[in-house]
mmCIF entry with sequence, helices, sheets and N, C-alpha, C, O atoms, coordinates in Angstrom:
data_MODEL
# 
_entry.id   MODEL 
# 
_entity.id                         1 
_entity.type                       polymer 
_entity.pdbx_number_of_molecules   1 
# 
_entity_poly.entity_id                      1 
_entity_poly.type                           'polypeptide(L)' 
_entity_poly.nstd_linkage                   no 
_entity_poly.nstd_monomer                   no 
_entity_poly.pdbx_seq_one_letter_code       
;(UNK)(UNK)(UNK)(UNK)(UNK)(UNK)(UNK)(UNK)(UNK)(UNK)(UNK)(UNK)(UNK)(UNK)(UNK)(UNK)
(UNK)(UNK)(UNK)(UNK)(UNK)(UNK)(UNK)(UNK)(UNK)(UNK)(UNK)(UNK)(UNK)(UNK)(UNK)(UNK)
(UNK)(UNK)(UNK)(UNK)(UNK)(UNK)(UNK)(UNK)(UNK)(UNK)(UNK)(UNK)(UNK)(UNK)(UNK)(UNK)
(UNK)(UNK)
;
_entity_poly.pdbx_seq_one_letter_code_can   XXXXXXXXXXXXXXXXXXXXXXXXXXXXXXXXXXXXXXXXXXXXXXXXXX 
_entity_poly.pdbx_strand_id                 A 
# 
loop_
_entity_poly_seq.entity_id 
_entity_poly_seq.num 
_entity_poly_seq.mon_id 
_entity_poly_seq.hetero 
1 1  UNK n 
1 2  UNK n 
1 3  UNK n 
1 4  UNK n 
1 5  UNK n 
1 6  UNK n 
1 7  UNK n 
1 8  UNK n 
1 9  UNK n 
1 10 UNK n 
1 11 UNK n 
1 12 UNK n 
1 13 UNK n 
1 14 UNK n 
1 15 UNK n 
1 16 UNK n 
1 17 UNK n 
1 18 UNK n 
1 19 UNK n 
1 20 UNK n 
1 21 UNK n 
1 22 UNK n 
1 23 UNK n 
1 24 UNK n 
1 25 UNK n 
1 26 UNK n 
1 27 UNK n 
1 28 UNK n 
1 29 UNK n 
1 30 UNK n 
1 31 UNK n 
1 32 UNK n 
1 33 UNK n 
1 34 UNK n 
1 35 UNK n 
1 36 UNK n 
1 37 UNK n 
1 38 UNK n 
1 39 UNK n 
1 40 UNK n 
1 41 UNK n 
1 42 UNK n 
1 43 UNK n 
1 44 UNK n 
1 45 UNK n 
1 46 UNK n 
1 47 UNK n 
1 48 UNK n 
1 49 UNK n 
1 50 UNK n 
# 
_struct_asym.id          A 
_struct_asym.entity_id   1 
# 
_struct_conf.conf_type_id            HELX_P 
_struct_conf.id                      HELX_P1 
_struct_conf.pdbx_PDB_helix_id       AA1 
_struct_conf.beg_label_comp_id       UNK 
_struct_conf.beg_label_asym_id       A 
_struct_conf.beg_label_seq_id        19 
_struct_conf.pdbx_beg_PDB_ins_code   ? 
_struct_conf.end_label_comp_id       UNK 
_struct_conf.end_label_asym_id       A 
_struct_conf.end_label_seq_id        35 
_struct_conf.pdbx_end_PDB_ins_code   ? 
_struct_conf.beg_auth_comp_id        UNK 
_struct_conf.beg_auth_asym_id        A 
_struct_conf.beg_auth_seq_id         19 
_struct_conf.end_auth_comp_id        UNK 
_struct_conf.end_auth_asym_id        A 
_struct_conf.end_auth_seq_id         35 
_struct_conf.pdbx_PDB_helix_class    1 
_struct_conf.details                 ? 
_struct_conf.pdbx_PDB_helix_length   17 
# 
_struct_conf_type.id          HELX_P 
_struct_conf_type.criteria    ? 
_struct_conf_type.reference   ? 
# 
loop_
_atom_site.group_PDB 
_atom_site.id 
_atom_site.type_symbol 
_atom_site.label_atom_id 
_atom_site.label_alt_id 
_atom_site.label_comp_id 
_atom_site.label_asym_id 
_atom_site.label_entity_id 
_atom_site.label_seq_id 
_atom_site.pdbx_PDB_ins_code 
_atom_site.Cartn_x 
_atom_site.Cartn_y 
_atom_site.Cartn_z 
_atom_site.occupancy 
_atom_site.B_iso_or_equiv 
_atom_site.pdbx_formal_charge 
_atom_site.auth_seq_id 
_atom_site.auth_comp_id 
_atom_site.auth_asym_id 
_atom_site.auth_atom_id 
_atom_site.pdbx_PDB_model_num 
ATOM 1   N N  . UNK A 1 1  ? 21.569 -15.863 -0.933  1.00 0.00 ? 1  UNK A N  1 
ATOM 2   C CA . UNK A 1 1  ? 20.205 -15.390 -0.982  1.00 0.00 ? 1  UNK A CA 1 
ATOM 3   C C  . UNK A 1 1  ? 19.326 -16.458 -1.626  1.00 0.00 ? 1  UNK A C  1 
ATOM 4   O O  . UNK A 1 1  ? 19.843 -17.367 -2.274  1.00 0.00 ? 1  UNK A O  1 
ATOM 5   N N  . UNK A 1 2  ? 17.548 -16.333 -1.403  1.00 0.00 ? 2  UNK A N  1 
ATOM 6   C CA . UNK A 1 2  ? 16.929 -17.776 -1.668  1.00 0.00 ? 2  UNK A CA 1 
ATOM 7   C C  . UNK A 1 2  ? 16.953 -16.603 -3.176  1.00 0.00 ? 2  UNK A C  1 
ATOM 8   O O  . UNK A 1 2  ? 17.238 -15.434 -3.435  1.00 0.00 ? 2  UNK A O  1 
ATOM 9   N N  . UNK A 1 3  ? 16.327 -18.145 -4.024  1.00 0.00 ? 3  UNK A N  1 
ATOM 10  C CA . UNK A 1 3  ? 15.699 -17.622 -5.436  1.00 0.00 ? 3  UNK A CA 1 
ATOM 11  C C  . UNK A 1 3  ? 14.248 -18.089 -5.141  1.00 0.00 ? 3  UNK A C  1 
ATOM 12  O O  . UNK A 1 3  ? 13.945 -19.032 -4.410  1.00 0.00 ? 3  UNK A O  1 
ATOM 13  N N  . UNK A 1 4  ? 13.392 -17.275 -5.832  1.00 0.00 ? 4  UNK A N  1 
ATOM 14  C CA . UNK A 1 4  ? 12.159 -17.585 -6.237  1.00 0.00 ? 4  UNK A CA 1 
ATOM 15  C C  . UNK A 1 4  ? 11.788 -17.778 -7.698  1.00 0.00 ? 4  UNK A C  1 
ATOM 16  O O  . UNK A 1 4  ? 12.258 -17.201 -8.679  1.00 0.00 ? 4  UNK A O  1 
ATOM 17  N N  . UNK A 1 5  ? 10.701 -18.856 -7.626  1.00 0.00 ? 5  UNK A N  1 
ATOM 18  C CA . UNK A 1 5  ? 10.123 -18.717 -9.548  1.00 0.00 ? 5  UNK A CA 1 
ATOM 19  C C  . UNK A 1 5  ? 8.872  -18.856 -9.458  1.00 0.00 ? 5  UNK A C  1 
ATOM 20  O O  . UNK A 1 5  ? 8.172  -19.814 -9.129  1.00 0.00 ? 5  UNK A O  1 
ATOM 21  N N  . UNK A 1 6  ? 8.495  -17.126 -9.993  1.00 0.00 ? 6  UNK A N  1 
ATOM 22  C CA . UNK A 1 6  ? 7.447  -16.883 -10.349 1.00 0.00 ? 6  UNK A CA 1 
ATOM 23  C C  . UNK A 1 6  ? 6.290  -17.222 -11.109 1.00 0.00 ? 6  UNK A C  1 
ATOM 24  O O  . UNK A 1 6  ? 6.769  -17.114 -12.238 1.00 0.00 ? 6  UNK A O  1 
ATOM 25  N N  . UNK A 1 7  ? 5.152  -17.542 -11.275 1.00 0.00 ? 7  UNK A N  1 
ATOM 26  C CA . UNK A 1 7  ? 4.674  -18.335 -12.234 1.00 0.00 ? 7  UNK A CA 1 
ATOM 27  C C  . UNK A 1 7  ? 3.511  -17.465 -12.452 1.00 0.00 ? 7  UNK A C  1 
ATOM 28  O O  . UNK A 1 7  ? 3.226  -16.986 -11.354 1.00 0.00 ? 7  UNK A O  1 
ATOM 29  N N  . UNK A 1 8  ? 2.964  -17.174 -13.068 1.00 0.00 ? 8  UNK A N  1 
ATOM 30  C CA . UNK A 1 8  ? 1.337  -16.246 -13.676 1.00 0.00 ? 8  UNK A CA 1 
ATOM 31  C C  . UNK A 1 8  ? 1.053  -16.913 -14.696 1.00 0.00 ? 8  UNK A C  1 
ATOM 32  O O  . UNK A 1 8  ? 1.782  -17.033 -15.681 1.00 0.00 ? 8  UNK A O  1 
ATOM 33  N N  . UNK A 1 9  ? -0.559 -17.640 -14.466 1.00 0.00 ? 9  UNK A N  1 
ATOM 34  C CA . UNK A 1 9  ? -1.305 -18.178 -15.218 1.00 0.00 ? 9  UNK A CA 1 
ATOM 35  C C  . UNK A 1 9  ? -1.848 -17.673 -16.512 1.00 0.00 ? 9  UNK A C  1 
ATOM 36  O O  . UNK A 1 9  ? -2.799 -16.908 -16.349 1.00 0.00 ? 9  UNK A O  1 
ATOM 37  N N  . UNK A 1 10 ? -1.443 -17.929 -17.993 1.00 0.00 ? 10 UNK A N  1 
ATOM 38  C CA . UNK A 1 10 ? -1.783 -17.276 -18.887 1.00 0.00 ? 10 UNK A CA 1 
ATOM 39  C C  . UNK A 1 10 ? -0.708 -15.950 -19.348 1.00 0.00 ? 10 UNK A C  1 
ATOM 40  O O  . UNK A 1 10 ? -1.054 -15.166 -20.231 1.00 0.00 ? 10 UNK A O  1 
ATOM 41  N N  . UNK A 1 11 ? 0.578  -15.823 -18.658 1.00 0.00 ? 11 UNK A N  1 
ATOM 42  C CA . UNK A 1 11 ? 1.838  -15.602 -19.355 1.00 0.00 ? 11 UNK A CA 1 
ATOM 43  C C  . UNK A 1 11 ? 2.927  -16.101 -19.731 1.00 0.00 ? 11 UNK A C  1 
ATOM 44  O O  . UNK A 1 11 ? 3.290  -17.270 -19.605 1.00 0.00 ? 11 UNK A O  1 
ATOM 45  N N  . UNK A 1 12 ? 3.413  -15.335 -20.147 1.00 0.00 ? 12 UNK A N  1 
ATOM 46  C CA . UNK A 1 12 ? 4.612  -16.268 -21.417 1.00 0.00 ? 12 UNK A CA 1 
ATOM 47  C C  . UNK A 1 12 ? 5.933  -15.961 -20.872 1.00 0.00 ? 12 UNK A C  1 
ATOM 48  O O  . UNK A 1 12 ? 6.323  -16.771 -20.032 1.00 0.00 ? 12 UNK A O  1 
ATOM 49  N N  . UNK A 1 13 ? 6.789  -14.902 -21.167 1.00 0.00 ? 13 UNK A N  1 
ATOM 50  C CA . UNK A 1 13 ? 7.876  -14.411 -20.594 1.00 0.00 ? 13 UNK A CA 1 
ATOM 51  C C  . UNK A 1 13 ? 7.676  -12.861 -20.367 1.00 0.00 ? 13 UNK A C  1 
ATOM 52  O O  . UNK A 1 13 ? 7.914  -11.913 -21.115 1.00 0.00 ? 13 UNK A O  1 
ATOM 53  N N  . UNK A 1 14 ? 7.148  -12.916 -19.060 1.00 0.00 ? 14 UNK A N  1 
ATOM 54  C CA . UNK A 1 14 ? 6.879  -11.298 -18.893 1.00 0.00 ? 14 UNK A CA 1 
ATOM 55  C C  . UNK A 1 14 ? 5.367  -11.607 -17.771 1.00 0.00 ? 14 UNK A C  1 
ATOM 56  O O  . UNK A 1 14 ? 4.873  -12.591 -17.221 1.00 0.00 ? 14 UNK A O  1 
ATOM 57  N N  . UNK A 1 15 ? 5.043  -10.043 -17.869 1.00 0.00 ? 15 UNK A N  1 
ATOM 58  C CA . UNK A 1 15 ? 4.134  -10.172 -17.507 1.00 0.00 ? 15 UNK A CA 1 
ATOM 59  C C  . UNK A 1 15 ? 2.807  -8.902  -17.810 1.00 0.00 ? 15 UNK A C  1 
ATOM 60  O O  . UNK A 1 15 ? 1.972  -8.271  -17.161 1.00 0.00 ? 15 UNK A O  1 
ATOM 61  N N  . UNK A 1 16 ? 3.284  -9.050  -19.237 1.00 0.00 ? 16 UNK A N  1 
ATOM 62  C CA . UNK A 1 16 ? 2.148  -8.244  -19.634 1.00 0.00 ? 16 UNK A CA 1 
ATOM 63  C C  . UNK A 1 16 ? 0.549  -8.119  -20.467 1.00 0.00 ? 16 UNK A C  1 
ATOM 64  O O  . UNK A 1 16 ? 0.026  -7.160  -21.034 1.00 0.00 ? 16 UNK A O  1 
ATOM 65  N N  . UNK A 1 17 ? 0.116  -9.410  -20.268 1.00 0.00 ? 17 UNK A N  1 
ATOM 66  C CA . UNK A 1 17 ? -0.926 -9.471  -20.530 1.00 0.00 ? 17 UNK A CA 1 
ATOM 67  C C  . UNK A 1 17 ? -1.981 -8.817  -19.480 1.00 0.00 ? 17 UNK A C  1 
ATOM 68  O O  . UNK A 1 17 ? -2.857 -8.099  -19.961 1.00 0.00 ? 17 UNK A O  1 
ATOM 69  N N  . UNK A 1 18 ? -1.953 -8.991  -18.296 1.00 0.00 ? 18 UNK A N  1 
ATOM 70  C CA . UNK A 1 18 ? -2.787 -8.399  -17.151 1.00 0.00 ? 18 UNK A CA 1 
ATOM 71  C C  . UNK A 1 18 ? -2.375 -7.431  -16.641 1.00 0.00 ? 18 UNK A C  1 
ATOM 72  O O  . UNK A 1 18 ? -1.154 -7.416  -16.794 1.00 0.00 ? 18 UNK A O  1 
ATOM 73  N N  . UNK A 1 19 ? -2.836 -6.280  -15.910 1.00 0.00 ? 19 UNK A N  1 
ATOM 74  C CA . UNK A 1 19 ? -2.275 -5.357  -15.486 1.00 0.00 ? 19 UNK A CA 1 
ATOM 75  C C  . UNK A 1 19 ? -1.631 -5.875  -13.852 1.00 0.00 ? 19 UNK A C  1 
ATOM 76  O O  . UNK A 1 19 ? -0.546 -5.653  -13.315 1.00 0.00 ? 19 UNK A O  1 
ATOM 77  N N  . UNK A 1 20 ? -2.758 -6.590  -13.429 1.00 0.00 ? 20 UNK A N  1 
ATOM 78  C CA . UNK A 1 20 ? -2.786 -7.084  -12.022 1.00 0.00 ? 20 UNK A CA 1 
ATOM 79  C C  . UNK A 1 20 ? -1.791 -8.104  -11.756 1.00 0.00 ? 20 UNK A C  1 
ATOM 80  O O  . UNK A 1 20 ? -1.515 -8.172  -10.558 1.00 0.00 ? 20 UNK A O  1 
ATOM 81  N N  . UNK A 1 21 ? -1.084 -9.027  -12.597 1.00 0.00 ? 21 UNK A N  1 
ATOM 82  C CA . UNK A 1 21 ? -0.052 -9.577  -12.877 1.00 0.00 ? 21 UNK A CA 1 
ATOM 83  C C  . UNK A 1 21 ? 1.328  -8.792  -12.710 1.00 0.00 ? 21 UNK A C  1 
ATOM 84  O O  . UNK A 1 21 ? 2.161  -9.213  -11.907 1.00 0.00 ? 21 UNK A O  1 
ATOM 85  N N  . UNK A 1 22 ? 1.595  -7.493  -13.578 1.00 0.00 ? 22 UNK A N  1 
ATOM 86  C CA . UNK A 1 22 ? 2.326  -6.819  -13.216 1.00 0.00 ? 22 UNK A CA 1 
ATOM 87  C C  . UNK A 1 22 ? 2.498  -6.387  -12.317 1.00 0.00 ? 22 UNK A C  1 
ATOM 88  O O  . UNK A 1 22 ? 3.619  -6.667  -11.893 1.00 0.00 ? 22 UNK A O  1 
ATOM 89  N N  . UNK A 1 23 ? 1.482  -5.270  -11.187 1.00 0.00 ? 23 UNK A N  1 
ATOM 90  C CA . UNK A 1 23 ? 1.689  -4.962  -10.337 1.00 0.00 ? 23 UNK A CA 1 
ATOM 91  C C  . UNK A 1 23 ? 2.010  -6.273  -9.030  1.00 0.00 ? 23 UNK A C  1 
ATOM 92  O O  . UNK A 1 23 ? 2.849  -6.343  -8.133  1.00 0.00 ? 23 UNK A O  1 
ATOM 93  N N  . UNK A 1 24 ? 1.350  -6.812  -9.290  1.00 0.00 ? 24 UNK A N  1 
ATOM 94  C CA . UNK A 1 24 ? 2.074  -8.109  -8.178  1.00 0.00 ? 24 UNK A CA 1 
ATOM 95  C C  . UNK A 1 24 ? 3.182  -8.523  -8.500  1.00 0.00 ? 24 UNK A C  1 
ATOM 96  O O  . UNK A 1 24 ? 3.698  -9.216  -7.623  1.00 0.00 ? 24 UNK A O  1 
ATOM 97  N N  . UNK A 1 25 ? 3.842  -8.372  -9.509  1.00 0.00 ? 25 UNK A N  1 
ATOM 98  C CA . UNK A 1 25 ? 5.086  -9.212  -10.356 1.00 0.00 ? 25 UNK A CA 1 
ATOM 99  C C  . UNK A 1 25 ? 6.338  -7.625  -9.635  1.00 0.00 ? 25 UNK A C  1 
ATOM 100 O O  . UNK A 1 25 ? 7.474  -7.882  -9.236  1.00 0.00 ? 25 UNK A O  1 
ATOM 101 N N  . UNK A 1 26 ? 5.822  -6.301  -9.635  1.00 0.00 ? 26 UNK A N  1 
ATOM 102 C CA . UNK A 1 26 ? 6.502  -5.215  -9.127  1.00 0.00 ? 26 UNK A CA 1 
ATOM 103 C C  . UNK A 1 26 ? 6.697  -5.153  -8.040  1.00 0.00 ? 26 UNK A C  1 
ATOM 104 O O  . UNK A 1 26 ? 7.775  -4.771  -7.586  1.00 0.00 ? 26 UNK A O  1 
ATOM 105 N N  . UNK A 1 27 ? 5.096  -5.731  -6.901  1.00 0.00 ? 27 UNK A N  1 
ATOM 106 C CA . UNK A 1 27 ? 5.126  -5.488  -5.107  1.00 0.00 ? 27 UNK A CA 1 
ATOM 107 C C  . UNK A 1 27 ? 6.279  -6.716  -5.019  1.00 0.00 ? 27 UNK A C  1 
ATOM 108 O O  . UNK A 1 27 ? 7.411  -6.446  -4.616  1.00 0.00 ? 27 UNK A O  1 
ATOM 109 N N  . UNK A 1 28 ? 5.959  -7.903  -5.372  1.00 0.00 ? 28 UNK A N  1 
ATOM 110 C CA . UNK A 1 28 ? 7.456  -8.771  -5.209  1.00 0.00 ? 28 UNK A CA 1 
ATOM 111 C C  . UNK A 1 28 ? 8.751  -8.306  -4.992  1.00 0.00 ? 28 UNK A C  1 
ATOM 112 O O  . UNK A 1 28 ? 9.247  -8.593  -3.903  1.00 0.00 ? 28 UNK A O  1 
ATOM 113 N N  . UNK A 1 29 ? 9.395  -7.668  -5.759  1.00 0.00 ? 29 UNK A N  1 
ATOM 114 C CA . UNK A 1 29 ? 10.510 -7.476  -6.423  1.00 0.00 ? 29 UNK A CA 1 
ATOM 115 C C  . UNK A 1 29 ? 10.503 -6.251  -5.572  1.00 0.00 ? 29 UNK A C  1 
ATOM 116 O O  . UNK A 1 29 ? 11.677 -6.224  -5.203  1.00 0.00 ? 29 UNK A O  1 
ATOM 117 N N  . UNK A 1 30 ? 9.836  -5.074  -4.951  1.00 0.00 ? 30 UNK A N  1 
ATOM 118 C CA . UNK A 1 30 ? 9.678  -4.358  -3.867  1.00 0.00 ? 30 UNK A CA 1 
ATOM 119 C C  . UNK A 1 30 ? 10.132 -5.172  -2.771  1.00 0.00 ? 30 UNK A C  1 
ATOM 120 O O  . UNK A 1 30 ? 11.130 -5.119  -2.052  1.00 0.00 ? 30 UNK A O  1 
ATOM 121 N N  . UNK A 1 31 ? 9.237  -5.860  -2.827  1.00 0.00 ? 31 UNK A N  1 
ATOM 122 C CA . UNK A 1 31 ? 9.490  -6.638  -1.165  1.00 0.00 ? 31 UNK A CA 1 
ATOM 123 C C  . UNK A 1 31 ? 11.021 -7.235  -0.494  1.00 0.00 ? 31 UNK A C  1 
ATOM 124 O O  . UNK A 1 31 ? 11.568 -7.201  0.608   1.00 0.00 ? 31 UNK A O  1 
ATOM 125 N N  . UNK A 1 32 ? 11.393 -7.891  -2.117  1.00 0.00 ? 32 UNK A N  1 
ATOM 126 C CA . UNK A 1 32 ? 12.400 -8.457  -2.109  1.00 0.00 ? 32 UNK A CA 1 
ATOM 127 C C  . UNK A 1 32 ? 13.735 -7.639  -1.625  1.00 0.00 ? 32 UNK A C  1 
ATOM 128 O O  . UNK A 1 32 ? 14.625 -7.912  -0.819  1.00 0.00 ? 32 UNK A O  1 
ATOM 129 N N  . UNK A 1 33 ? 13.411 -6.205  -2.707  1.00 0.00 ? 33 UNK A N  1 
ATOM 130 C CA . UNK A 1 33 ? 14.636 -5.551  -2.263  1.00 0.00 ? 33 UNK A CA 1 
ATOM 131 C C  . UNK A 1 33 ? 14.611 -4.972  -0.862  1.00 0.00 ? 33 UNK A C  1 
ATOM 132 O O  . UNK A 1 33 ? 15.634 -4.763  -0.210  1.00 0.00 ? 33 UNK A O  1 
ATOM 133 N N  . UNK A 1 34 ? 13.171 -4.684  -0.368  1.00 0.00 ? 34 UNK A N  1 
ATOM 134 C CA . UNK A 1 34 ? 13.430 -4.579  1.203   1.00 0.00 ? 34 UNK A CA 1 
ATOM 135 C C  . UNK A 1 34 ? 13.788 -5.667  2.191   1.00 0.00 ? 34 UNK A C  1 
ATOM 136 O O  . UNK A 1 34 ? 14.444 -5.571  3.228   1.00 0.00 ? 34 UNK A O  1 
ATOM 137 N N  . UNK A 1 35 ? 13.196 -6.757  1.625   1.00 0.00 ? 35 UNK A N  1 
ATOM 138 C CA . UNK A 1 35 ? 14.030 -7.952  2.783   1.00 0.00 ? 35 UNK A CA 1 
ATOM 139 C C  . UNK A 1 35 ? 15.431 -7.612  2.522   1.00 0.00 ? 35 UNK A C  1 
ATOM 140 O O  . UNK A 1 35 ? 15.988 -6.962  3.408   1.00 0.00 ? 35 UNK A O  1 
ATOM 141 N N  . UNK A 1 36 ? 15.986 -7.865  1.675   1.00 0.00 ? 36 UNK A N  1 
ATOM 142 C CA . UNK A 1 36 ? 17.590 -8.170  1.352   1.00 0.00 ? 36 UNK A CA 1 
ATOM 143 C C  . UNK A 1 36 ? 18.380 -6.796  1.413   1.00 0.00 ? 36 UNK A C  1 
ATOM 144 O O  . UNK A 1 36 ? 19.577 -6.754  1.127   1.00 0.00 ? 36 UNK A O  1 
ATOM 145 N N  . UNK A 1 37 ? 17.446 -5.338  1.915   1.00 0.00 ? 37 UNK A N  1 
ATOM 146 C CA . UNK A 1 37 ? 18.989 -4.220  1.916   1.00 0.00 ? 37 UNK A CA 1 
ATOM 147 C C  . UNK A 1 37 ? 18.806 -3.791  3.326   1.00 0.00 ? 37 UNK A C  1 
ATOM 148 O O  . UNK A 1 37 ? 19.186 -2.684  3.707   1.00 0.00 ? 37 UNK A O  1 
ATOM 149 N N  . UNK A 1 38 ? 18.299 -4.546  4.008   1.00 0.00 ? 38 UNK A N  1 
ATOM 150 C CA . UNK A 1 38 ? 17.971 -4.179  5.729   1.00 0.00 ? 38 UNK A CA 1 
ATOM 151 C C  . UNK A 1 38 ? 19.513 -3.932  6.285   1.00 0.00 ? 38 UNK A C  1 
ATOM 152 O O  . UNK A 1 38 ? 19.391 -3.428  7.402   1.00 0.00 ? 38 UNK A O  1 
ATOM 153 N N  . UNK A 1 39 ? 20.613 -4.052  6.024   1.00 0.00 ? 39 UNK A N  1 
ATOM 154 C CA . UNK A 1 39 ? 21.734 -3.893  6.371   1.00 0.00 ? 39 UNK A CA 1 
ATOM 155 C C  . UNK A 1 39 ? 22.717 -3.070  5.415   1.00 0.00 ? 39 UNK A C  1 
ATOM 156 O O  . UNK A 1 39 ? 23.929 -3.184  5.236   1.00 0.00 ? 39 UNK A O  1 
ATOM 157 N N  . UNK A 1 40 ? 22.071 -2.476  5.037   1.00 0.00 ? 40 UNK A N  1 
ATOM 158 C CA . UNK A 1 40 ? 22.737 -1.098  4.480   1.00 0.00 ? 40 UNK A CA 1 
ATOM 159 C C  . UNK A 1 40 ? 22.514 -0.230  4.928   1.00 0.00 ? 40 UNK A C  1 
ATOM 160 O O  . UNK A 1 40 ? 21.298 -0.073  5.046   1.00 0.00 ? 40 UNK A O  1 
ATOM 161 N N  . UNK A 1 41 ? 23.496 1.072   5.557   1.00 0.00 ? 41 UNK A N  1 
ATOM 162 C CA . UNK A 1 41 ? 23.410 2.099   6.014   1.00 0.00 ? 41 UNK A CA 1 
ATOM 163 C C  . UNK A 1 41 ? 21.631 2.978   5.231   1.00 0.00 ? 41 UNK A C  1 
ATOM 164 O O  . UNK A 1 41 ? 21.027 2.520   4.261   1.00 0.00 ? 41 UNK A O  1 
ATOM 165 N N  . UNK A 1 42 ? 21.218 4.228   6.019   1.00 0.00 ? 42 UNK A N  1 
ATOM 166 C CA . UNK A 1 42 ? 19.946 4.861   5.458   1.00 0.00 ? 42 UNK A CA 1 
ATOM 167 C C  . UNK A 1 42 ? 20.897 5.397   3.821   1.00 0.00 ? 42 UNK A C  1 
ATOM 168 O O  . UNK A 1 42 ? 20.264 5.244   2.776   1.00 0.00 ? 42 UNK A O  1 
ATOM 169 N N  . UNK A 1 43 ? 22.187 5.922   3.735   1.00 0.00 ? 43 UNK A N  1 
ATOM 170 C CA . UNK A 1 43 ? 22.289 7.150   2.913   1.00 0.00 ? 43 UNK A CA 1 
ATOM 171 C C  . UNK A 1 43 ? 23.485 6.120   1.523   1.00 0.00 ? 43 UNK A C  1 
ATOM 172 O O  . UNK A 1 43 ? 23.993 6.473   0.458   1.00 0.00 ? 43 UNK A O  1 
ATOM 173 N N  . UNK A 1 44 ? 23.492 4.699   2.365   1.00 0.00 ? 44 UNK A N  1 
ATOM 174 C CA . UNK A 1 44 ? 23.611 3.890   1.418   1.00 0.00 ? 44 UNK A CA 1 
ATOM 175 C C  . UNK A 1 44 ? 22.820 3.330   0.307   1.00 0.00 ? 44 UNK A C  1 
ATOM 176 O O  . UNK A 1 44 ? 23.213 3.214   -0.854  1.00 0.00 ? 44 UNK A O  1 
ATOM 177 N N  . UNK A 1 45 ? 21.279 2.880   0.933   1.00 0.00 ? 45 UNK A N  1 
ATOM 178 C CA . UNK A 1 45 ? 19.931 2.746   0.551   1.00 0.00 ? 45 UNK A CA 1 
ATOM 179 C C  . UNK A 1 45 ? 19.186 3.764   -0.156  1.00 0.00 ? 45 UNK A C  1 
ATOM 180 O O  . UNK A 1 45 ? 18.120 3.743   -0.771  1.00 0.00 ? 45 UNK A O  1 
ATOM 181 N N  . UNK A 1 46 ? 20.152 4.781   0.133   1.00 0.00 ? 46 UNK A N  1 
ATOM 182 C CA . UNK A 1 46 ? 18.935 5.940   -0.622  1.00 0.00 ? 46 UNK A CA 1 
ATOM 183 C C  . UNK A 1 46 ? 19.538 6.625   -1.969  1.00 0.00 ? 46 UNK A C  1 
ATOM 184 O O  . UNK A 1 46 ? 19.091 7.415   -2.800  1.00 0.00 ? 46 UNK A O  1 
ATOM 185 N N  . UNK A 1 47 ? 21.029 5.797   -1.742  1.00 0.00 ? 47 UNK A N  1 
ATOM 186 C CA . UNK A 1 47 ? 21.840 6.073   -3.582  1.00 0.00 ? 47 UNK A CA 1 
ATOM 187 C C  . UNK A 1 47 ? 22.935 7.471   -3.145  1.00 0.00 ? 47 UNK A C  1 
ATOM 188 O O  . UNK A 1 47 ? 23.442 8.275   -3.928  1.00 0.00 ? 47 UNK A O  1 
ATOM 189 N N  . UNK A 1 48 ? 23.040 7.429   -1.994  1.00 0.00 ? 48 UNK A N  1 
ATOM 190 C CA . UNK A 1 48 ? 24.190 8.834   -1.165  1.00 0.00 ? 48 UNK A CA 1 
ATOM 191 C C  . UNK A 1 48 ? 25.720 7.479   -1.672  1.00 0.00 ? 48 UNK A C  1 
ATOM 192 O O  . UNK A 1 48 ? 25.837 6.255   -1.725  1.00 0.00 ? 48 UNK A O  1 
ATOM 193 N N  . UNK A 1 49 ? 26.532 8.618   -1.917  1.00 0.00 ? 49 UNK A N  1 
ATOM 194 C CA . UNK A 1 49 ? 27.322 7.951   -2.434  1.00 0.00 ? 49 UNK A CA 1 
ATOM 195 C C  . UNK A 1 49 ? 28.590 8.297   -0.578  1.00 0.00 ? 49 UNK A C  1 
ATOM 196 O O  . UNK A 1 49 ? 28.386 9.241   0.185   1.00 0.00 ? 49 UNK A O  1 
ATOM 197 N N  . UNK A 1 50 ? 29.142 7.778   -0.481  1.00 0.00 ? 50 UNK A N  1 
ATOM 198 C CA . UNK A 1 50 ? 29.808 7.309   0.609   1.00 0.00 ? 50 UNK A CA 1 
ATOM 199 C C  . UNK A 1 50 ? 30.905 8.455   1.112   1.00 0.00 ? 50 UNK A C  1 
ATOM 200 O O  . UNK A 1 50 ? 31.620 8.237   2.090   1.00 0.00 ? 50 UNK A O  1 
# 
């Protein structure tokens, strides 16, 4: 899998000085886990245990 590094102008380790920082720092990490579980069953993805 690729890595990414995040960078937000005016934080330190985190991302909580801005609110708008966070939520973009969350839709990422959303996104991410939808690129990367496209090949898991629906009732795998949804925490159904097998």
């Amino acid at each position: 899998m690729p890595t990414t590094l995040l960078r937000f102008n005016g934080e330190y380790h985190g991302t909580g000085s801005l609110p708008s920082n966070s939520i973009r720092r969350q839709r990422y990490i959303l996104d991410w886990f939808e690129q990367f579980s496209k090949g898991e069953s629906e009732t795998t993805a949804a925490g159904a245990q097998p």
